[in-house]
Every structure is written in structure tokens, then in C-alpha cells.
Jmol script that loads the backbone (N, CA, C; Angstrom):
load data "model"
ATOM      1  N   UNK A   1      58.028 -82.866 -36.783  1.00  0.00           N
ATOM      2  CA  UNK A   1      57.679 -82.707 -38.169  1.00  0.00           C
ATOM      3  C   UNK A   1      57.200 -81.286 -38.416  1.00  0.00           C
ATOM      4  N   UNK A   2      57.478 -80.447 -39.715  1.00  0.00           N
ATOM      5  CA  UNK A   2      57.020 -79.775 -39.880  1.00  0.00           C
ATOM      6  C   UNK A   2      55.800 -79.156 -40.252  1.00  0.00           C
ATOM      7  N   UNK A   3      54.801 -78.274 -40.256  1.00  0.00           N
ATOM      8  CA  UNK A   3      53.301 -78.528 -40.178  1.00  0.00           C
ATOM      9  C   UNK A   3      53.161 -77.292 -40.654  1.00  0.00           C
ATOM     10  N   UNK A   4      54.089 -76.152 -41.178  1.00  0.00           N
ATOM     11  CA  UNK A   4      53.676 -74.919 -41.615  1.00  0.00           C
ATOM     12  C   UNK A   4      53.385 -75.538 -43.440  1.00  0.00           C
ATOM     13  N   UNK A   5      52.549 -74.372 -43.881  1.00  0.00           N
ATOM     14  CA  UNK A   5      52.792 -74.742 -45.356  1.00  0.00           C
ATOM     15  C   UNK A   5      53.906 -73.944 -46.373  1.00  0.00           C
ATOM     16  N   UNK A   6      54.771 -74.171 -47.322  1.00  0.00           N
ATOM     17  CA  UNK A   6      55.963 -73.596 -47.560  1.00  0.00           C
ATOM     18  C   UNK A   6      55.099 -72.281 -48.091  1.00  0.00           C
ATOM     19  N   UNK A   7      54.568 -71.836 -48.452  1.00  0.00           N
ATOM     20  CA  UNK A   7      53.833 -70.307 -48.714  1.00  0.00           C
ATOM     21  C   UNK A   7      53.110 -69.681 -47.508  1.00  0.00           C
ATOM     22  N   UNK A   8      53.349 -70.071 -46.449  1.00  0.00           N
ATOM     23  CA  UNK A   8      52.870 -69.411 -45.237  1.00  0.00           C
ATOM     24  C   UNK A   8      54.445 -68.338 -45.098  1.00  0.00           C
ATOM     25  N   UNK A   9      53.736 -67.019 -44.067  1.00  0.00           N
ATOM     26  CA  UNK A   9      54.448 -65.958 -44.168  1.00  0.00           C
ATOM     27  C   UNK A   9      54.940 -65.902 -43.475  1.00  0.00           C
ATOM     28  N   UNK A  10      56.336 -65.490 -42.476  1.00  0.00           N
ATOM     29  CA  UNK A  10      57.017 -65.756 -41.048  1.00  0.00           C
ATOM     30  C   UNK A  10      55.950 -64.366 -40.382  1.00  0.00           C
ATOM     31  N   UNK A  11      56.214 -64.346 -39.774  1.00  0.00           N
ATOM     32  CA  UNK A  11      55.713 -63.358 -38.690  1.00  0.00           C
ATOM     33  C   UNK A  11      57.086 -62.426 -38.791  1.00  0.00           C
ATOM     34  N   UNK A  12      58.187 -62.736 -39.290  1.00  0.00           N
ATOM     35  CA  UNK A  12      59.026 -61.659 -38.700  1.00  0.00           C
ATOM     36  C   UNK A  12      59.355 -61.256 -40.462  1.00  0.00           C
ATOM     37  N   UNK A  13      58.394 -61.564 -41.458  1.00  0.00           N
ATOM     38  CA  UNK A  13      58.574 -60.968 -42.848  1.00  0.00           C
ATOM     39  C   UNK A  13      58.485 -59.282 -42.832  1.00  0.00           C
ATOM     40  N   UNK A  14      59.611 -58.742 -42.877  1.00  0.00           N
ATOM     41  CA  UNK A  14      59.590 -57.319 -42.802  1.00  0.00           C
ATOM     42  C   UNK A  14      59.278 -56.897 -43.974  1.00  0.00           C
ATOM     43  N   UNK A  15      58.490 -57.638 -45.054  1.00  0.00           N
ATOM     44  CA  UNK A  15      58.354 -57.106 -46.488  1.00  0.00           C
ATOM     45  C   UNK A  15      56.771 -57.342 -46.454  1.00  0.00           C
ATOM     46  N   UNK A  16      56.340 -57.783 -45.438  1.00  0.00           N
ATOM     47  CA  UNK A  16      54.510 -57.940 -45.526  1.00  0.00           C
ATOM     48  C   UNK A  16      53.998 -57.276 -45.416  1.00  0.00           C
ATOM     49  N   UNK A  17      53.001 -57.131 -45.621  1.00  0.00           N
ATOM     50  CA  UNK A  17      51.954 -55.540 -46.578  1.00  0.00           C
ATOM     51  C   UNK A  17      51.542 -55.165 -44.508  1.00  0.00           C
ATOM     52  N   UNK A  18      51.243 -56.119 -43.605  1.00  0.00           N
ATOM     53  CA  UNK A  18      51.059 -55.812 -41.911  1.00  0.00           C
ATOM     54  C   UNK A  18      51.956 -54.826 -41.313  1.00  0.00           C
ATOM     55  N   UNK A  19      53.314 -55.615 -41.801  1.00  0.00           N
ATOM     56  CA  UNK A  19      54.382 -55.053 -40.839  1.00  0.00           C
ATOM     57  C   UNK A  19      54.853 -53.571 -41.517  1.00  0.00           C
ATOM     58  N   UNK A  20      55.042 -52.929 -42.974  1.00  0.00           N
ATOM     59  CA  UNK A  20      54.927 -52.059 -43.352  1.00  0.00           C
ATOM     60  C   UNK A  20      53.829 -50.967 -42.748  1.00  0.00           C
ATOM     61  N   UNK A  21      52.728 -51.709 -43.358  1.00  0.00           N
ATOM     62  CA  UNK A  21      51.881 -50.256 -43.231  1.00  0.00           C
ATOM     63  C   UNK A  21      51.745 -50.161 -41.754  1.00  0.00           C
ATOM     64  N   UNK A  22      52.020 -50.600 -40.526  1.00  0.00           N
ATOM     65  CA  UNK A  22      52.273 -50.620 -39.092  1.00  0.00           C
ATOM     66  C   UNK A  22      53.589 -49.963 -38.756  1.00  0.00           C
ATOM     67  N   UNK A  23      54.775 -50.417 -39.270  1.00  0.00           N
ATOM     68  CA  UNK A  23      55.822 -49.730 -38.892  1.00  0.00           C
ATOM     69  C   UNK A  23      56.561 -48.912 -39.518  1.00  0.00           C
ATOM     70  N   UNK A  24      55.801 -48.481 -40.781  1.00  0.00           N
ATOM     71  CA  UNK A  24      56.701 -47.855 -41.871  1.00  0.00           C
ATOM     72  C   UNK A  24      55.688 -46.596 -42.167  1.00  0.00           C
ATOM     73  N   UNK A  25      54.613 -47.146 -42.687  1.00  0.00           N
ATOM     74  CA  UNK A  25      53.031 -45.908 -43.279  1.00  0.00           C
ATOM     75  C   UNK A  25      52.463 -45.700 -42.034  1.00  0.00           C
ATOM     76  N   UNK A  26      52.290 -46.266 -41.349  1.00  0.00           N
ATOM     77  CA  UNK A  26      51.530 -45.055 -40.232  1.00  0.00           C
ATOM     78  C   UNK A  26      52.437 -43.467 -39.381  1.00  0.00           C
ATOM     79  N   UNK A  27      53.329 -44.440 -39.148  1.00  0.00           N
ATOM     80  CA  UNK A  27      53.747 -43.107 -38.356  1.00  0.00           C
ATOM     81  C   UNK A  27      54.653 -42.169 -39.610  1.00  0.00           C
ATOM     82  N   UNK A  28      54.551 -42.641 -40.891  1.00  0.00           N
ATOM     83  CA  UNK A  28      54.818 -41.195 -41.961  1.00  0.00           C
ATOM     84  C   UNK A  28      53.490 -40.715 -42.470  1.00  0.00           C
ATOM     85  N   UNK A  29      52.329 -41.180 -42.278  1.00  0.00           N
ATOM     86  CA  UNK A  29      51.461 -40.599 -42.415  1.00  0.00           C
ATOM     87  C   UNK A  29      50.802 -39.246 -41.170  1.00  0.00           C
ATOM     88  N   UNK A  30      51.502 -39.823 -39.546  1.00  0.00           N
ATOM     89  CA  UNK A  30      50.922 -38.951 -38.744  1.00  0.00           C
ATOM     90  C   UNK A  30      51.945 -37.762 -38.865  1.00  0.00           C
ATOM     91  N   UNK A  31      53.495 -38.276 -39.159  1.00  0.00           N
ATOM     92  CA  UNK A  31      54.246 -37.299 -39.831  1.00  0.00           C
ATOM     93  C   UNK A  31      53.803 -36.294 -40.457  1.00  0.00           C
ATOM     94  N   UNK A  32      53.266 -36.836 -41.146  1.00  0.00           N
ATOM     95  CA  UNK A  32      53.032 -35.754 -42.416  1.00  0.00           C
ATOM     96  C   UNK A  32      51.287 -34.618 -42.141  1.00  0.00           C
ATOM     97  N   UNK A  33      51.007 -35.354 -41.070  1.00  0.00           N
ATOM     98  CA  UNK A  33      49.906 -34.492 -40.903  1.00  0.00           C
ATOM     99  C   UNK A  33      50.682 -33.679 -40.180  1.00  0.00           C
ATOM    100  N   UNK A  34      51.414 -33.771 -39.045  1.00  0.00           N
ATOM    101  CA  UNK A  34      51.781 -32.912 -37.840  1.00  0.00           C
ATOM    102  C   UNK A  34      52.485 -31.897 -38.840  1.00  0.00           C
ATOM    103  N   UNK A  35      53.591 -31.993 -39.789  1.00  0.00           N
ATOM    104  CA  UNK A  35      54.221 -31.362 -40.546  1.00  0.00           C
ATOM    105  C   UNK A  35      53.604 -30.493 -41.318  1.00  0.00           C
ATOM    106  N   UNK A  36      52.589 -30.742 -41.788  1.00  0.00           N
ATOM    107  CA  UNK A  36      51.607 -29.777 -43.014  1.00  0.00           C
ATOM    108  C   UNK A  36      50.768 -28.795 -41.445  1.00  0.00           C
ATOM    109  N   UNK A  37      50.020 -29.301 -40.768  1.00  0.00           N
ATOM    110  CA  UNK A  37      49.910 -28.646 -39.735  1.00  0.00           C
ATOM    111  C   UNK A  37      51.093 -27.480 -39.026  1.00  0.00           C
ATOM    112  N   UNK A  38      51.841 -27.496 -38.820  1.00  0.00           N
ATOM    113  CA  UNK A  38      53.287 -27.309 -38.140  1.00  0.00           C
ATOM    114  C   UNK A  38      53.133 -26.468 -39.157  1.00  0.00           C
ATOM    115  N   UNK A  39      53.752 -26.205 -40.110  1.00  0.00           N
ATOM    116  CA  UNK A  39      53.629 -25.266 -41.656  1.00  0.00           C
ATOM    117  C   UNK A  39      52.349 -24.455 -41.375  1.00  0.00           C
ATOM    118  N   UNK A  40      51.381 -24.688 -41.500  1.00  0.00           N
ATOM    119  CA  UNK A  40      50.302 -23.688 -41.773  1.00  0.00           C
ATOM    120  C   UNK A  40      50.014 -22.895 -40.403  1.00  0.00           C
ATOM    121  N   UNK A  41      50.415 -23.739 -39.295  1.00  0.00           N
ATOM    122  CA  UNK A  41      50.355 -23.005 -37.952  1.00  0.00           C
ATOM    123  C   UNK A  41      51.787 -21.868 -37.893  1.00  0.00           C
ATOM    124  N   UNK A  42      52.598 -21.923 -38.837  1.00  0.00           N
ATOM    125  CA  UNK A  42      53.761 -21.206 -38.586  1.00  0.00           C
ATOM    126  C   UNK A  42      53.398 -20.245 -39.158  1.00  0.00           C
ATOM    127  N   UNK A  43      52.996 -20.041 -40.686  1.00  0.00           N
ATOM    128  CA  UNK A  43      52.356 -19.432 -41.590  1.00  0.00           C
ATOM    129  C   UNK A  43      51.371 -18.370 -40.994  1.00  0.00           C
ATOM    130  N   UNK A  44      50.677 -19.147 -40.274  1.00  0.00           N
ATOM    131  CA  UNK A  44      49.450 -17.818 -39.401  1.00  0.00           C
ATOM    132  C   UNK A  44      50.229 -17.073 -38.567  1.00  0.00           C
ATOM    133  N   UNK A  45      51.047 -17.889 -37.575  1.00  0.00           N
ATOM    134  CA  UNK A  45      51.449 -16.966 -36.548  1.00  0.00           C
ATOM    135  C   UNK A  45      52.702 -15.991 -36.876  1.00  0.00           C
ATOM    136  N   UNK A  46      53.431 -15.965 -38.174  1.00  0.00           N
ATOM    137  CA  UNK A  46      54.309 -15.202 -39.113  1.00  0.00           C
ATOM    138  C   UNK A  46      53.034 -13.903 -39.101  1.00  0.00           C
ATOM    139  N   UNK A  47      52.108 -14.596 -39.599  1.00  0.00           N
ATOM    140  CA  UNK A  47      51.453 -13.454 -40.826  1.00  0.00           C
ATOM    141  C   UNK A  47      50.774 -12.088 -39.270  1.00  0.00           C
ATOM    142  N   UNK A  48      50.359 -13.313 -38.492  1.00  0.00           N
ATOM    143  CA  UNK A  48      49.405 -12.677 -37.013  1.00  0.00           C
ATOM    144  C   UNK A  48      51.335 -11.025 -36.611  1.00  0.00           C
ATOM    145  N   UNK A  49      52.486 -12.026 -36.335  1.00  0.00           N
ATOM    146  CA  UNK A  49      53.599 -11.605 -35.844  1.00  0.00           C
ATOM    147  C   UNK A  49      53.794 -10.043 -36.604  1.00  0.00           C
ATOM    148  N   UNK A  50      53.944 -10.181 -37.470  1.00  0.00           N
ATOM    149  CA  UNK A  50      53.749  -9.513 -38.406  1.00  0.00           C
ATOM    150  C   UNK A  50      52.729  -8.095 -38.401  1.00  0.00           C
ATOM    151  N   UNK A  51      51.417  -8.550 -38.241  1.00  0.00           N
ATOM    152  CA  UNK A  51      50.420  -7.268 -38.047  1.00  0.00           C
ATOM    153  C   UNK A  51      50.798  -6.925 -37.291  1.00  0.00           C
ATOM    154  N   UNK A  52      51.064  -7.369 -35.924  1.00  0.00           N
ATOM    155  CA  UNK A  52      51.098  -6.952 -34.584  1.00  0.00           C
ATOM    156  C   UNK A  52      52.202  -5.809 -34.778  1.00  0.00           C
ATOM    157  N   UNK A  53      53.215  -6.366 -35.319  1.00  0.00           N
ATOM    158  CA  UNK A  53      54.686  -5.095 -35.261  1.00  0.00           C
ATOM    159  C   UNK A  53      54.145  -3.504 -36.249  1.00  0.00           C
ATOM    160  N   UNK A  54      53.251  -3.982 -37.352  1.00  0.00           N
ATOM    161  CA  UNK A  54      52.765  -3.079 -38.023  1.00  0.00           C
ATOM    162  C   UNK A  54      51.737  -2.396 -36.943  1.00  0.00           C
ATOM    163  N   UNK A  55      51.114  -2.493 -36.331  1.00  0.00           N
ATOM    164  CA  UNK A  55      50.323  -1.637 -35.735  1.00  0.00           C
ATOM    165  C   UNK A  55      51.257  -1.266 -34.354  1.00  0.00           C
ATOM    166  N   UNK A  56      52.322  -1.415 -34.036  1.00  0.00           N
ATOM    167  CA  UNK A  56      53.159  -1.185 -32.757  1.00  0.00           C
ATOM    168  C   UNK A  56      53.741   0.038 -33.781  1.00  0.00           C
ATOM    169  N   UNK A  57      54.374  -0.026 -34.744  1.00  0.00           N
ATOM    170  CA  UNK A  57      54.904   1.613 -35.713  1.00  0.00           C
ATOM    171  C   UNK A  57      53.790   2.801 -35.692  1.00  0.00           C
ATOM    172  N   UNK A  58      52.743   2.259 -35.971  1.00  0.00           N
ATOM    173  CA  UNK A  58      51.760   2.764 -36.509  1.00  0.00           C
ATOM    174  C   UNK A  58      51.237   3.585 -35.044  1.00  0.00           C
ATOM    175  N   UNK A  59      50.904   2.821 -34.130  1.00  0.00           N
ATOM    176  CA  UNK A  59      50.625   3.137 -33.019  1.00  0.00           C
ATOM    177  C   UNK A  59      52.342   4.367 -32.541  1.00  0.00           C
ATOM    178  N   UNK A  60      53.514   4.304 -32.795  1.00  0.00           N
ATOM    179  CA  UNK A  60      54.594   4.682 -32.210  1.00  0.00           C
ATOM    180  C   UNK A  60      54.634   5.897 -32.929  1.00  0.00           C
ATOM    181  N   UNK A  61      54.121   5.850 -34.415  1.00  0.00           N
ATOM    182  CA  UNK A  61      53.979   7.352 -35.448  1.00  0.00           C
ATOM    183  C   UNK A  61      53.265   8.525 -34.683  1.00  0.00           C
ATOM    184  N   UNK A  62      51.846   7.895 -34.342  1.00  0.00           N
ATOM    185  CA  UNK A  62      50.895   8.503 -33.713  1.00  0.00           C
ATOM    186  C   UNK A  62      51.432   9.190 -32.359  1.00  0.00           C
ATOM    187  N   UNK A  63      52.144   8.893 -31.671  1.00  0.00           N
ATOM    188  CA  UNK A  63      52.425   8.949 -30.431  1.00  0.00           C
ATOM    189  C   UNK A  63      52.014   8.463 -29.259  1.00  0.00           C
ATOM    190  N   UNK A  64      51.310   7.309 -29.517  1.00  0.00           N
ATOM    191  CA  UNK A  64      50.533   6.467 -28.549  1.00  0.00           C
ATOM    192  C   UNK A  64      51.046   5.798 -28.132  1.00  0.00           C
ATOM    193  N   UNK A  65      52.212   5.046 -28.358  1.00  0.00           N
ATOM    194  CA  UNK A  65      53.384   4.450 -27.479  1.00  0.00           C
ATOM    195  C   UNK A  65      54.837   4.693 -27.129  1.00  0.00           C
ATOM    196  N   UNK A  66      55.752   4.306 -27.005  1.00  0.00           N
ATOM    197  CA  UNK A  66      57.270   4.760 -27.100  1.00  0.00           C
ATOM    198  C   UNK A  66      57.599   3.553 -27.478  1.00  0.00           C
ATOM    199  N   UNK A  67      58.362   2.740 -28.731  1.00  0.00           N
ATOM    200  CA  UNK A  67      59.048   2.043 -29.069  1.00  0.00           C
ATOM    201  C   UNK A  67      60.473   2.126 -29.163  1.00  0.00           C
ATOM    202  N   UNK A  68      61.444   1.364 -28.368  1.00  0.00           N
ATOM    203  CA  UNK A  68      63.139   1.327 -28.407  1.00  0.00           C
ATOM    204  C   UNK A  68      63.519   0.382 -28.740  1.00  0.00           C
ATOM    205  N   UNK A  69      64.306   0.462 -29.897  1.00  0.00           N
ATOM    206  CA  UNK A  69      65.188  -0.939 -30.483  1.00  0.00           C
ATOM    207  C   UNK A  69      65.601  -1.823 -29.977  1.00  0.00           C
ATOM    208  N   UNK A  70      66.097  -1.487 -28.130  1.00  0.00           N
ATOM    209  CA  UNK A  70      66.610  -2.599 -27.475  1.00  0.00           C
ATOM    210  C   UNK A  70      65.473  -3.646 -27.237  1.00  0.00           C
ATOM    211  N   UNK A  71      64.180  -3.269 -27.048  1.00  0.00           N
ATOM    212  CA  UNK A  71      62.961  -3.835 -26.474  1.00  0.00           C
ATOM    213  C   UNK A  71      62.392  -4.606 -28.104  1.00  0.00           C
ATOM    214  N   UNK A  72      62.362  -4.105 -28.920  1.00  0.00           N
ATOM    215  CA  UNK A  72      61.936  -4.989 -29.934  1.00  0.00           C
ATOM    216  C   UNK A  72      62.802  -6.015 -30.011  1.00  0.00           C
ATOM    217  N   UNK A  73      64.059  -5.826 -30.294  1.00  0.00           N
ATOM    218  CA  UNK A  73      65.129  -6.598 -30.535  1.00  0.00           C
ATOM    219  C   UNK A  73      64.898  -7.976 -29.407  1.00  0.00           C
ATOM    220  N   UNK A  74      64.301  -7.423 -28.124  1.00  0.00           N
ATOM    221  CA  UNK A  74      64.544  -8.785 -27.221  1.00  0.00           C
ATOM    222  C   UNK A  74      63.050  -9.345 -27.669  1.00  0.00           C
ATOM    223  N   UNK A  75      62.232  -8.515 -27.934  1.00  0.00           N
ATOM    224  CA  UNK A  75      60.742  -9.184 -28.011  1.00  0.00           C
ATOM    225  C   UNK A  75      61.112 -10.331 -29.440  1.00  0.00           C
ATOM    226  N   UNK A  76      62.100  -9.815 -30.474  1.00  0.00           N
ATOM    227  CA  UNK A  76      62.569 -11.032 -31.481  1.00  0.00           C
ATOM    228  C   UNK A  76      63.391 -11.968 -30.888  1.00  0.00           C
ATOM    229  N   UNK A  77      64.514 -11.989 -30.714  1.00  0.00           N
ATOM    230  CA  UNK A  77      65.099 -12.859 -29.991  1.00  0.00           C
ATOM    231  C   UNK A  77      64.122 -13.700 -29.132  1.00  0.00           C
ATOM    232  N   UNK A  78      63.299 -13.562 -28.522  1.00  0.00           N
ATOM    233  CA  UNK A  78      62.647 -14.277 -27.361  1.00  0.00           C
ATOM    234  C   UNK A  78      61.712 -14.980 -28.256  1.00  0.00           C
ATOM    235  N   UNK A  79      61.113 -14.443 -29.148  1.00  0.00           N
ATOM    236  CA  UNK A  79      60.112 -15.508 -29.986  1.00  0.00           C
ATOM    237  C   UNK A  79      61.102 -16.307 -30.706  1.00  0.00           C
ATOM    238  N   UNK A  80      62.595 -16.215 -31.320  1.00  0.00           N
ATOM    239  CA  UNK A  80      63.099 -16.985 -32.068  1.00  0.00           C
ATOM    240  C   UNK A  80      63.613 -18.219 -31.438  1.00  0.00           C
ATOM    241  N   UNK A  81      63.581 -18.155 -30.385  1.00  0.00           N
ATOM    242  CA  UNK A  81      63.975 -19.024 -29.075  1.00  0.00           C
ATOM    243  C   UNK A  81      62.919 -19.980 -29.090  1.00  0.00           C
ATOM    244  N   UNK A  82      61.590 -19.159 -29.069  1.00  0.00           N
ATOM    245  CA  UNK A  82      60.521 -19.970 -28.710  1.00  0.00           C
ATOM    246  C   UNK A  82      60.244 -20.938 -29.993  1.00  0.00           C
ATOM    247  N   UNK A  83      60.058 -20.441 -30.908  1.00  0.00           N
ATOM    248  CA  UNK A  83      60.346 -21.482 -32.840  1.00  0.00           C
ATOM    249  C   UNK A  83      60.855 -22.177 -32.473  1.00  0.00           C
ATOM    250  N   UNK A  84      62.396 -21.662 -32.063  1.00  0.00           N
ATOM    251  CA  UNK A  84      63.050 -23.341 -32.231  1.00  0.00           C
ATOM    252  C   UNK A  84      62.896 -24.166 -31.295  1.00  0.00           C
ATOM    253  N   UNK A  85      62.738 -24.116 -29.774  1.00  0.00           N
ATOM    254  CA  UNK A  85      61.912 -25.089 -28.895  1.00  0.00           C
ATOM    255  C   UNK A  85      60.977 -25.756 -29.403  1.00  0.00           C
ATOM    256  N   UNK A  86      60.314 -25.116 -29.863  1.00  0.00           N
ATOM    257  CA  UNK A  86      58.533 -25.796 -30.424  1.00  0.00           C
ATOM    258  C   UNK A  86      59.291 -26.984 -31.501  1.00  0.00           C
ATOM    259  N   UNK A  87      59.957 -26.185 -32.201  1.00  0.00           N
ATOM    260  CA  UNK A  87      60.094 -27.133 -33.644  1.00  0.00           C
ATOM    261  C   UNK A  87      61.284 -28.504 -33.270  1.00  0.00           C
ATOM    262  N   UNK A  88      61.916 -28.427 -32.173  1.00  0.00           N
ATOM    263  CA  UNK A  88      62.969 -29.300 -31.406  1.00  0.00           C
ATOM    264  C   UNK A  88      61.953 -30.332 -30.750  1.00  0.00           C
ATOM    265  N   UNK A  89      60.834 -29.971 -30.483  1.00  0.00           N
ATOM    266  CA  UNK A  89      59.794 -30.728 -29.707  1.00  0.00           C
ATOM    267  C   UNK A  89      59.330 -31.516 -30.264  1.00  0.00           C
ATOM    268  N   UNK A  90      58.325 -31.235 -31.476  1.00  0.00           N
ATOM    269  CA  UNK A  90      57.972 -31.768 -32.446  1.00  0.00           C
ATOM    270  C   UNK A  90      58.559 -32.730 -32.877  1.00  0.00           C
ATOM    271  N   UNK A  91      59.660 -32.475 -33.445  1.00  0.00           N
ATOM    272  CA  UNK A  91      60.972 -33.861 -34.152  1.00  0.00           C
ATOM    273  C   UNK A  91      60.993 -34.593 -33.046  1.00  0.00           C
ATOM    274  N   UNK A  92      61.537 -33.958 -31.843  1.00  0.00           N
ATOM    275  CA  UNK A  92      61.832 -35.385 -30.442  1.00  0.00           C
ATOM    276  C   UNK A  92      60.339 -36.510 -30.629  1.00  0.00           C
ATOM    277  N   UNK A  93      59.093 -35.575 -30.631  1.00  0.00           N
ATOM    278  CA  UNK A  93      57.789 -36.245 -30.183  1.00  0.00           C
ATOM    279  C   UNK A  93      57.626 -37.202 -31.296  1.00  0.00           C
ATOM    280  N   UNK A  94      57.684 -36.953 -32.415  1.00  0.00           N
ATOM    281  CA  UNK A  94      57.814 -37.814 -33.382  1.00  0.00           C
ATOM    282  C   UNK A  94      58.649 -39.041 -33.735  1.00  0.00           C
ATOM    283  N   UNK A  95      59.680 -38.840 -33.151  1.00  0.00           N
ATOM    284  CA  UNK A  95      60.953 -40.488 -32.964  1.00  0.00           C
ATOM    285  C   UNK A  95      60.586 -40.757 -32.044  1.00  0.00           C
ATOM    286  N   UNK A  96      59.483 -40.525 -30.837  1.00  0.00           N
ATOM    287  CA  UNK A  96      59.238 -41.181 -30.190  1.00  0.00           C
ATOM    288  C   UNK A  96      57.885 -42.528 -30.258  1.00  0.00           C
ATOM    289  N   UNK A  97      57.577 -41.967 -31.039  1.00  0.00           N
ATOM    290  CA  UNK A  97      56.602 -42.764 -31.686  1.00  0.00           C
ATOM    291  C   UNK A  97      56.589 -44.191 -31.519  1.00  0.00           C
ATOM    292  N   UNK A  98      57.502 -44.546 -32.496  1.00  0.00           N
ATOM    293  CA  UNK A  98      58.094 -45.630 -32.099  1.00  0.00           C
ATOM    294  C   UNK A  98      59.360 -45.780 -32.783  1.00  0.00           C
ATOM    295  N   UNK A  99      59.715 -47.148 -32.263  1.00  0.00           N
ATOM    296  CA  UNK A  99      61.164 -47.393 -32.522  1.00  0.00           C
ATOM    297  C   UNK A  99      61.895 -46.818 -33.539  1.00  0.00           C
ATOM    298  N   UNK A 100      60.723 -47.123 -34.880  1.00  0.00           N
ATOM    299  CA  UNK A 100      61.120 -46.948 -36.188  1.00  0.00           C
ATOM    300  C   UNK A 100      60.621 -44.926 -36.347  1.00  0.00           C
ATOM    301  N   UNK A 101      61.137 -44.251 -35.969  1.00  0.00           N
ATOM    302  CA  UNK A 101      60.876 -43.096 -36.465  1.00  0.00           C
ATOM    303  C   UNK A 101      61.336 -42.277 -37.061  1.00  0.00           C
ATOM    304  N   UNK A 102      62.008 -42.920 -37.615  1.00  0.00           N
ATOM    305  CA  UNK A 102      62.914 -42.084 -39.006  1.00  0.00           C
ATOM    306  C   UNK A 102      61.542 -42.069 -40.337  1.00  0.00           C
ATOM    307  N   UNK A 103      60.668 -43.167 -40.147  1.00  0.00           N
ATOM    308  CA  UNK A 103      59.465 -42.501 -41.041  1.00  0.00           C
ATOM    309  C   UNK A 103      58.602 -41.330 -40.598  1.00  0.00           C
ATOM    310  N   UNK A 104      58.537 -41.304 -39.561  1.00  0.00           N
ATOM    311  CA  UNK A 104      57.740 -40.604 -38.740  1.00  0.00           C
ATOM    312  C   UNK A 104      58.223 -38.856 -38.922  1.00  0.00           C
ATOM    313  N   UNK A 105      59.400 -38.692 -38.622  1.00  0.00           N
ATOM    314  CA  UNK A 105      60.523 -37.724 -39.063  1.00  0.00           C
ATOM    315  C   UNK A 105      60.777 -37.425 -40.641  1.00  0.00           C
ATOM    316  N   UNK A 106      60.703 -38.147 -41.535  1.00  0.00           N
ATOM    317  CA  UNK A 106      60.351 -37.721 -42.958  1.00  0.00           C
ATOM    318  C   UNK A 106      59.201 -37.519 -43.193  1.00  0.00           C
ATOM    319  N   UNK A 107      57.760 -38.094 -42.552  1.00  0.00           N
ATOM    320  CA  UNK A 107      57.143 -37.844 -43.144  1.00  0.00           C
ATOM    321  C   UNK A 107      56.473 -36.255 -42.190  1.00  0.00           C
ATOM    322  N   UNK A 108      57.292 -36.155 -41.595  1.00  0.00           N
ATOM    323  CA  UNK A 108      57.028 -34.379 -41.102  1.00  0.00           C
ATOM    324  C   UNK A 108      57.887 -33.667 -42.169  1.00  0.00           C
ATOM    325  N   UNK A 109      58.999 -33.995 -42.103  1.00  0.00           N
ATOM    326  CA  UNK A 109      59.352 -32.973 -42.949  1.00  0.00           C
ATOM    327  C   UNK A 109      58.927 -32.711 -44.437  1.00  0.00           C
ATOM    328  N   UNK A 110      58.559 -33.893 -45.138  1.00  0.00           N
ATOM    329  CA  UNK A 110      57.350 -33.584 -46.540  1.00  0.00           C
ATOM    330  C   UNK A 110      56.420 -33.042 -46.171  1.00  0.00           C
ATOM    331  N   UNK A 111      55.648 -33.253 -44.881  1.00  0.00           N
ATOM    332  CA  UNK A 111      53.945 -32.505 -44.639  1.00  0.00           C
ATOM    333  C   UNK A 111      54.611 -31.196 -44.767  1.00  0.00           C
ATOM    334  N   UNK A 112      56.121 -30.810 -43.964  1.00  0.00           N
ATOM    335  CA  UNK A 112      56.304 -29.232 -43.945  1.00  0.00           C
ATOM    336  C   UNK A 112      56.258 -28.766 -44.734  1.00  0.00           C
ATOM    337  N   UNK A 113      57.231 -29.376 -45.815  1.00  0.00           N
ATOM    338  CA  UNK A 113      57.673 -29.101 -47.408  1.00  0.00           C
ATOM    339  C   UNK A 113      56.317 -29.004 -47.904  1.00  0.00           C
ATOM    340  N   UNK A 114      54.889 -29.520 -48.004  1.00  0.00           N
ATOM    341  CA  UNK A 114      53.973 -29.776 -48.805  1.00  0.00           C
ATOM    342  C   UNK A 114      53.247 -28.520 -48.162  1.00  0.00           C
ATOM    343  N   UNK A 115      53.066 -28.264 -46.827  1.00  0.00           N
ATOM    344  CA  UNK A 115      52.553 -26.823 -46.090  1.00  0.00           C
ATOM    345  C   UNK A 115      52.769 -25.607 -46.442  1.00  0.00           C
TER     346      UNK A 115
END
end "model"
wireframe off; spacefill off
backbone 0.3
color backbone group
């Protein structure tokens, strides 16, 4: 005989306010922190990247160093390498989350967009 009551909820209701905010809102919420993070950490180390080359001219005007195009050129290349590792990492670490990480993965890329 049956003994559930007909308004009891299955356990496998993928529309229940449990199984959502567990498999759907959490991991686009940690998304979206890592992403707005990820953004503002890129943002500094642009702006940091940046001074540094300005005082390498500045320093090269003066005559206090010797700067050659081939050597900058690899010092870019080698950080652009390093961006996209980092940012390849990030996305992997995030579908790993769990199963469902295609929220997890949007909600990085809005934190970025919102960063």
C-alpha cells in the first residue's frame, strides 16, 4: 500500500527550492566570486605590468640599463603564456566542482563581466 502523501516531494524533484540552490546557486555563486576576483586581480597586475615597463624606458633613457626588443618581446610573450594558463585553470577548477558546472562556469564569467 501506498503511505506517501500525494503533495509530498520526490527526492529526485529537480525543480525543489534544495536541489537548485545545491546544484544550480551555489556553485554560480562561487563562480561569480572567483570571476569578479579573477577581473580585479587581472586589473592590478595589468596596471602593476604596466609601471614596471614604464620605469624599464625611463630607467633605459637615463642610461641605467640596456633594453633590446628581442628581450622585451620574450619577457611579453612569456607573461601571455602565463594569462592564459592561469585563466585555462580557473575554468577547468570550476567544472570541477561538480557535475553540474556549467553554472559554476557562467557564473565566472558574469563575476568577470561584472569585475
Amino acid at each position: 500500500m501506498n503511505t506517501q502523501p500525494v503533495d509530498a516531494a520526490s527526492s529526485t524533484d529537480i525543480f525543489s527550492s534544495a536541489f537548485l540552490l545545491g546544484n544550480v546557486g551555489t556553485p554560480f555563486v562561487i563562480g561569480l566570486a572567483v570571476g569578479y576576483f579573477a577581473k580585479k586581480m587581472l586589473r592590478t597586475v595589468l596596471f602593476l605590468g604596466g609601471a614596471a615597463i614604464v620605469l624599464l624606458f625611463v630607467a633605459e633613457y637615463y642610461d641605467v640599463i640596456d633594453i633590446t626588443d628581442e628581450k622585451l618581446q620574450h619577457a611579453a610573450s612569456a607573461a601571455t603564456e602565463a594569462a592564459k594558463s592561469s585563466g585555462g585553470f580557473l575554468v577547468d577548477r570550476l567544472t570541477s566542482v561538480t557535475s553540474k558546472g556549467a553554472s559554476g562556469v557562467g557564473g565566472f564569467f558574469v563575476g568577470f563581466k561584472l569585475g
